[in-house]
C-alpha positions as CSV (number, residue, x, y, z in Angstrom):
1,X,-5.2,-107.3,137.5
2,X,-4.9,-106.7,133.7
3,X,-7.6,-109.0,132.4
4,X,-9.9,-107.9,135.2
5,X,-9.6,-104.5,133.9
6,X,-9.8,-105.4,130.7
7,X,-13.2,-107.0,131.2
8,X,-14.2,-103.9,133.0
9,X,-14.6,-105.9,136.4
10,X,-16.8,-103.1,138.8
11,X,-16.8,-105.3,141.9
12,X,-15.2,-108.3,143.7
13,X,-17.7,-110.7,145.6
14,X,-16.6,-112.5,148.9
15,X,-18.7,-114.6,151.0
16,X,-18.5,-114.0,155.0
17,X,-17.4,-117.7,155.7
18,X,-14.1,-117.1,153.8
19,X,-11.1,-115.0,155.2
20,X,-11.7,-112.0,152.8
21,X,-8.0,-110.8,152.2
22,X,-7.8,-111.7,149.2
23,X,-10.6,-110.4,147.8
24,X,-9.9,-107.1,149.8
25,X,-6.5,-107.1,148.5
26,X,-7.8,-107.5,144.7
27,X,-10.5,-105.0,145.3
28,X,-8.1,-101.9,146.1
29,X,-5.6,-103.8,143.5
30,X,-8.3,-103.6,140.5
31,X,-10.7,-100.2,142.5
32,X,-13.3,-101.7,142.5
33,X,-16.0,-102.5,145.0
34,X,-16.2,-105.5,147.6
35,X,-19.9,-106.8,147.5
36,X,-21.0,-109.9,150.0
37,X,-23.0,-112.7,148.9
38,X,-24.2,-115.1,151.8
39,X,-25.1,-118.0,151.7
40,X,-27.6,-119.7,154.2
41,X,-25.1,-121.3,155.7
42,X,-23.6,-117.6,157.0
43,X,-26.9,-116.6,159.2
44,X,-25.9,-116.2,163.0
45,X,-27.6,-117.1,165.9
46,X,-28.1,-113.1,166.4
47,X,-29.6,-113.1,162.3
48,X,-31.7,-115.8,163.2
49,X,-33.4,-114.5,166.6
50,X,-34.3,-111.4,164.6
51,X,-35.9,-113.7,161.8
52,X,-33.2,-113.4,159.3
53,X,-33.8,-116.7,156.9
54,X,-33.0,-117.1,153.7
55,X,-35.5,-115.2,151.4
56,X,-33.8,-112.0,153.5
57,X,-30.4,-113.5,152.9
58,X,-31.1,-114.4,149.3
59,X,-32.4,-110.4,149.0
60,X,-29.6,-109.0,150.4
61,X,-27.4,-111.3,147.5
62,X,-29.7,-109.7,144.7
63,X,-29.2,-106.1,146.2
64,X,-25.2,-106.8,146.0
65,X,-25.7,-108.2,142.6
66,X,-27.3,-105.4,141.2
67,X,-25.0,-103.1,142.3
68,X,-22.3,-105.2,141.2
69,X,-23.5,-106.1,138.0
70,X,-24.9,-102.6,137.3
71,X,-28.4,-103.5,136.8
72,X,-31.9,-102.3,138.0
């Protein structure tokens, strides 16, 4: 927890394939934010009937990014 708040960590990423306890737990541990980043790999059936590929997925992942990463 020290080092990530010593390199001013503002958010933990999890992908929705993995269990995301840990990186929940770290979140609150560090207060920070919990931002997704999906691969292709993560698109449901449901995602898929609705046209969800990956340039949607792969816009989503920059959206989280930037707020992660602070930038515009």
């Amino acid at each position: 927890m020290r080092t990530a708040r010593e390199r001013k960590v503002t958010a933990i990423f999890l992908e929705p394939l993995v269990s995301p306890k840990l990186a929940e737990t770290l979140a609150r541990e560090v207060g920070v934010r919990l931002l997704t980043l999906d691969p292709i790999e993560g698109v449901t059936r449901k995602e898929a009937a609705e046209g969800i590929g990956y340039l949607e997925l792969m816009a989503r992942n920059l959206q989280s990014l930037r707020e992660g990463l602070g930038c515009r």
